[in-house]
Structure formats: C-alpha cells, structure tokens
N, C-alpha and C positions, 0 to 999 in steps of 0.2 A: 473554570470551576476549581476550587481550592481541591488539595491533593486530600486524599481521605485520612489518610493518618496527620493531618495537620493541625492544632492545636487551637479552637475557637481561639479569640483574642479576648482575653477581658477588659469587661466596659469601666470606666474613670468612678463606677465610684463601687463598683467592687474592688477594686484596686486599693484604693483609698481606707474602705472598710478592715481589711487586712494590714495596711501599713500603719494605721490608729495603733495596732498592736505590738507594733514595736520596741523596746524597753528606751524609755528615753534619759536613762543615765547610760547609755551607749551610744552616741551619736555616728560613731561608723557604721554604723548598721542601717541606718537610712543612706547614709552615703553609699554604701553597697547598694540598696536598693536603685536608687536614683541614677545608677550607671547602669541599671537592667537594660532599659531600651526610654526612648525617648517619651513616653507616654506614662510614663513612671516616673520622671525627672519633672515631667507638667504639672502630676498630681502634687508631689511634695515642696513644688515651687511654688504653690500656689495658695495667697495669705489666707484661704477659708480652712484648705488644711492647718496650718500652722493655729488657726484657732483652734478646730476643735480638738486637736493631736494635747493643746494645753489646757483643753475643758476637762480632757480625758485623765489627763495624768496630773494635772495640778502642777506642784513648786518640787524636782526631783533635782537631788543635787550632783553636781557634777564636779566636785570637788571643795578642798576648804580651803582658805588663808590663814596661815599660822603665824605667830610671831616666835621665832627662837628664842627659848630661855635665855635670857644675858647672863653671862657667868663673867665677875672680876672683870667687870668694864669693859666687855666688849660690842664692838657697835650692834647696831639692830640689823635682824634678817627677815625679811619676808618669803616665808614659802608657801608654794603652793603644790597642795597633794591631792594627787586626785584621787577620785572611791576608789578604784581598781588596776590593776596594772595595765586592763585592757579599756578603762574607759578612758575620758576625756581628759588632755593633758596641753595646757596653753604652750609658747613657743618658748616664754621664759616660765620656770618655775621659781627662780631666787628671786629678790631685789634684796640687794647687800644696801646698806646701812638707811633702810627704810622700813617703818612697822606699819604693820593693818591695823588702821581706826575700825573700819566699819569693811561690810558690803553686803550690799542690798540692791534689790532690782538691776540686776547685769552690773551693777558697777564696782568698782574696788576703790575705798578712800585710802589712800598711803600718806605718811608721814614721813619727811627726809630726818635723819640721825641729825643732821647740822643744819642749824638756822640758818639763814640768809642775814650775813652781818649787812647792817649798813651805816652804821657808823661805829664807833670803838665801842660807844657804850649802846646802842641800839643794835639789836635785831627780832628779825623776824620768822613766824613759820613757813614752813614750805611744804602745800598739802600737794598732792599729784591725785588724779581722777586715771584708772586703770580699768582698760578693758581685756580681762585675758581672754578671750576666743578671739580675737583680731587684734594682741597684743598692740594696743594703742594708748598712748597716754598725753594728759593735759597736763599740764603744772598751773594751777592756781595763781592769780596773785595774791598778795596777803592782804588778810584782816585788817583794817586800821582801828587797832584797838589795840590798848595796853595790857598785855595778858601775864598774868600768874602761872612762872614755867607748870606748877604743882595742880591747879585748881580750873582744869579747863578738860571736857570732852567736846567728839564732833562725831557724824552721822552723816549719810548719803540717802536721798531718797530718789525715784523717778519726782517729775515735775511734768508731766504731760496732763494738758486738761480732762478731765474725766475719767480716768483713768484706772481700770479697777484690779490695777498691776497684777490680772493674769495675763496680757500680753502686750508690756510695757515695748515701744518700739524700738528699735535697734538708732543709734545715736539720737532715740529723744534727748528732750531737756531733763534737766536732773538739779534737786539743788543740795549744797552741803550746808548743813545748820552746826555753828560750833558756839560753844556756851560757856558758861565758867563766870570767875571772878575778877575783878581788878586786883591789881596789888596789893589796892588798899583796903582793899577788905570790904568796903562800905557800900559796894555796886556792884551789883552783876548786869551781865551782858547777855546778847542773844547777837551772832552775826548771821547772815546767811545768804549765801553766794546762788547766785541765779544763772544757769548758764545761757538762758534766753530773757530780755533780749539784752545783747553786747556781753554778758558777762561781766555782772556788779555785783560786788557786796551790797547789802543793809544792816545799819548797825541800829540798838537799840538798846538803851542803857536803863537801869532803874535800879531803888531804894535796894540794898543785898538783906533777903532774912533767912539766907543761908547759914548763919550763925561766922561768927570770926573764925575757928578754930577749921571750915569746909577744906575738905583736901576730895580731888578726883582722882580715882585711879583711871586710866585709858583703857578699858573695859567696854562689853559689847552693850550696846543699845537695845533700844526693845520699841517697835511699832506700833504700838495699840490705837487702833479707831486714826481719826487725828490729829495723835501729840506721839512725841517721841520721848521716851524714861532714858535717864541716867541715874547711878546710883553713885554715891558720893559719901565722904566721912563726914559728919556732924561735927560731933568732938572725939574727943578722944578714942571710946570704946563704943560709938554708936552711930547706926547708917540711917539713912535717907534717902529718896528719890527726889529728882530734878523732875518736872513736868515740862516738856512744851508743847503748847499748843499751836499747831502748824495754822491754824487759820484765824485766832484770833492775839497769836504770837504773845501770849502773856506762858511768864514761868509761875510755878508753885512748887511748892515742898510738900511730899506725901511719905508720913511715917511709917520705918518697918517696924511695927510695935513686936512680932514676935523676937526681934533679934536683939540681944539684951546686951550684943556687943559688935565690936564692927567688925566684919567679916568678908576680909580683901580679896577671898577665893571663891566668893557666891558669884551668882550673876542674874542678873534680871532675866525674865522668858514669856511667851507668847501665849497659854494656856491654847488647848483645841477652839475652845468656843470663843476664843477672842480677847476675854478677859484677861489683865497682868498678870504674871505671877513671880517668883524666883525660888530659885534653884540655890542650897549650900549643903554641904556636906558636915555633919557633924562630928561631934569626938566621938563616938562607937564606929564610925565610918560609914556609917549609913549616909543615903543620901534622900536629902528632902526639899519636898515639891510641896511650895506654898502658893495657892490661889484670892486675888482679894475679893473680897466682898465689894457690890456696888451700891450702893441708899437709889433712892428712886430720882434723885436729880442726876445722878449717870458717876457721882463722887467715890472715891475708895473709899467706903467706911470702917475695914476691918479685913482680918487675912485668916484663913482658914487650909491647915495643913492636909492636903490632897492626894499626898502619897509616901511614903518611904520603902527605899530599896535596897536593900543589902549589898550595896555593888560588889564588894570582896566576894562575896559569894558566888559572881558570875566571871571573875576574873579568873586567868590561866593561874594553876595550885601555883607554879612554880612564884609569881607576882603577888601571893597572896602571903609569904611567908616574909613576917619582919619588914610589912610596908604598909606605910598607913596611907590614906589620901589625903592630896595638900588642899582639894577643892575642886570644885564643876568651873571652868573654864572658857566654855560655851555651848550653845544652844541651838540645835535646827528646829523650830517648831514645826513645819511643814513637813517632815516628814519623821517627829518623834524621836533624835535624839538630841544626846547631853554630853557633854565632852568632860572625861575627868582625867584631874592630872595625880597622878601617881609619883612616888619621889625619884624613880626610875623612866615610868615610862605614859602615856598618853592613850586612855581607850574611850572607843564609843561607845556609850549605852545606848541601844534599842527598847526603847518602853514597850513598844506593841509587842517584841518576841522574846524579852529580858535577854539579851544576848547580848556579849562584852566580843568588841575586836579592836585591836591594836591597830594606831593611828600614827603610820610613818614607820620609818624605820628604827633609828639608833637614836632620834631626835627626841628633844624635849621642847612644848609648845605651852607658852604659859598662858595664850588667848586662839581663841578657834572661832573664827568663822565661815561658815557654810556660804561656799558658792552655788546658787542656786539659780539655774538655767536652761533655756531651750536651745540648745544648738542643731538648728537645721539647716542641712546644706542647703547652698545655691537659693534659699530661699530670703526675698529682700527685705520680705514682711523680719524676718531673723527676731524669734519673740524668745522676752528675756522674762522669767516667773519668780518669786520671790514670794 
C-alpha cells in the first residue's frame, strides 16, 4: 500500500494538457520538464504532442537572421539574435563574410561574400542551407545559369508532400527557388534546386518583361498561397513585384501602383488573412501597411492602404530626437511584427500591442529575418513552423 502522504502520479495526458502551456519561445523550459521523471520525457517525445503543442501555439519565433550593415566595404556578417537573453540561442550566432537571403520553414538560405572562381573570367554563387538548432549546413552546388551580379533574388521553402508547414519535419526536403535576369537583359530565369531526389537544379528560361532598366535588391520574400513575390526596380524611380508560381512555375510582374517611386527600404509582407501586402515608411516617418485587392480569378487588381503608424512615437524619447527612419527592413507575419531600421539603431514594432523594442545591441541590420520554430527536446518528430 502506497505511503499516505505520497503523491497520486499523474496520468499522460493530464501531463500532456499542462505542458501544451508551456511558452514555446522558451525551449528550456520543456527541456526542464522532460528531465522531471521519465513519463514526462515520453509525453514530450512523443510526435502527437509536438503536433498539437504547434496547433496550439502556431509560428513563435525564436530568434531572427540579420545582415550587418556594410559600412566602406566591408565583408558581409550573418547574425543571429535571439528574442531574449534567456530564450533560444544556436551554437554559432555570426557567419562572417556570408548574408541571409531568406528563412523560412526551419531553414536558413546564406550567401558566401566571394564567389566560387572557376575560371579567370567565370564565377560562381555559393548558396549554403543552414540549420541553427543543430548547427548543420549544406553548401549547394551552383546554378547553371548566367546570372546578373545586380538582378537576381532567391527563397527557401519546405518541400515535403502535402505539407501544411505547421509541422514541416525536421531534415525534410526543402527546395531553393532563385530568379532574376540574364545579363542580357532579354530573359529571365526561374532555377530551382530540389534537395530530393539526389539534389538537382531545374533551370527554365523565358522572353524578360521585366523591363531593361530591372535591378533586385536581396530583400525578404513573401509566401502567399503558392507563389513566392520578390520586389525589384522597374526603372528608375518605380517598383514591381516578381510573381512565382511554385506549381505552375510561370513568373509575372504585379504593379505597385500606390508607390510613385522606388522605395529600396519597403518590403513585401504576409497580411493576417493571407492576402500580399507591403510595408514602407514614409517622409513624415509614419509607417504604412498596404493590403492588395484580389478580382474574382484570385489576380491582384489593386492596393488599398490598411494602416499607418506613428512609429517615432512608440520609440525610446531619447531615438526620437534628430532621427528619422531609413525604412521597414523586415517582417514576422505570424506573429505581427515589422522590423525598422533607424539611422542609429534597429526596433521591433508590435502591431497587436504598438510597442517598439530594440533589436540587438550596438548593431545595425539592414534586412531582418524571423526565425521561426518549434524546438522540442529529444523529440524526433523535431517540428519546424513558419
């Protein structure tokens, strides 16, 4: 007979019910749990929890990838910050002379600073596929395709069949889509690397009505339905999005009719309900959220201004004095902020709370992306959200 002062044992899915509650932009905190006793290591090992633990809490971020402002030519730095001093922190936080394209679904796209010479007058890119919670990386091989150093972005998505990346698996397949123009101006490209099976490109070439004059910034991407936006220069004083359609792989041009000039500090974003939108900061400092209109075949017929925010007004007095904003830098949609860069310094806007906090420490990031992930220990299901 158990002693009387001894403590029923709770049953696996009152267990379970309570550890759902967990903040899961804290991952040591199930890791504490899971060292309780072994019956609390079963539940959180276990891939039903790891679902609904991400039914529960959706896409929580658990840190961002920055790109260090280049000042006077020097090489590119990849950092990674995490939300808090006490949450989730990979084993590397730098990569010295390599910048963040993209990251999305557990994955990190990096760019090395120096091409891959391979002959005096030929070279090449050299993309790397980065996993910071088990510090792992791939190095790509390259494109075969003639690329315009000025006139090309690229993108990381999950690639697992049916997949409705709330709980993309841990080293699924993934593919990289990179896009841009030829040299010549007269063709654009679509490539796109498959890491199953064997890991190949696909290249696919067509007519460019990108106009001559298209220049890319390396700027964040945007996932709507699926096709994946790039925004790009027109001509001179005027922007554009790149369309691509992941399944019937055709590109299109969609005009930003409200921007009546080109605007290298906006950025494209994910609106709540799904539909595109973007993000730029105007000359009073405001910042404004444009949403598109869709026509009844599913097309962007038009853009309609959705919000503006005072952001000076939420920033620390002392940031507010004799600084203007240079632009929104990047975008969490899943969990409502906007990343603006200040000529000093880097803060996050909170939409749901209007609240401004400072991103990093003494650093300036001139592109922000949100890493967004489930890091649960010991668990093999290991599910990545986005």
């Amino acid at each position: 007979m158990a002693a009387a002062d001894e403590l029923p044992e709770l049953v696996d899915d009152a267990v379970e019910e309570v550890l759902l509650h967990f903040p899961p932009d804290d991952p040591t905190s199930l890791l504490r749990a899971a060292l309780v006793c072994k019956s609390w290591s079963r539940v959180i090992s276990n891939a039903g929890f790891c679902r609904w633990y991400a039914e529960r809490h959706r896409a929580p971020a658990l840190g961002f990838v920055c790109n260090l402002a280049v000042v006077h030519g020097a090489a590119a730095t990849a950092h990674f910050v995490p939300v808090a001093p006490s949450s989730f922190r990979p084993p590397r936080t730098v990569h010295h002379n390599m910048r963040v394209l993209d990251a999305r679904h557990g994955h990190v796209l990096l760019l090395h600073d120096s091409p891959l010479r391979v002959s005096s007058s030929v070279s090449v890119m050299r993309l790397v596929i980065w996993d910071p919670i088990a510090d792992e990386h791939w190095e790509l091989p390259a494109p075969s395709v003639a690329m315009n150093p000025s006139c090309w972005n690229a993108a990381v998505i999950c690639a697992a069949d049916g997949c409705d990346h709330l709980g993309c698996p841990r080293h699924g397949p993934f593919k990289v889509v990179v896009v841009g123009v030829r040299p010549d101006r007269t063709h654009m490209y679509s490539c796109v690397y498959s890491s199953e099976p064997g890991g190949t490109w696909s290249t696919q070439t067509v007519p460019s009505t990108l106009g001559p004059h298209c220049r890319f910034k390396l700027k964040p991407s945007a996932l709507v339905g699926n096709a994946l936006h790039f925004v790009f220069r027109y001509q001179m004083r005027t922007s554009r999005i790149l369309k691509y359609d992941l399944l019937t792989k055709e590109m299109s041009a969609i005009e930003l009719t409200f921007l009546g000039y080109y605007h290298p500090h906006g950025c494209l974003v994910t609106i709540e309900d799904g539909r595109l939108g973007f993000v730029e900061v105007g000359l009073d400092d405001k910042l404004y959220i444009w949403s598109s209109r869709v026509d009844c075949l599913g097309r962007i017929a038009g853009w309609r201004q959705s919000r503006a925010i005072n952001v000076k007004a939420l920033l620390p007095a002392k940031t507010k004095i004799n600084t203007r904003l240079r632009g929104a830098v990047g975008f969490a949609g899943g969990v409502g902020i906007i990343f603006v860069m200040t000529a000093v310094e880097n803060f996050l806007i909170d939409l749901k709370s209007n609240k401004a906090r400072k991103l990093g420490e003494d650093e300036i990031f001139n592109d922000v992306f949100p890493f967004t992930s489930f890091c649960i220990p010991g668990n093999k299901a290991f599910t990545y959200i986005s």
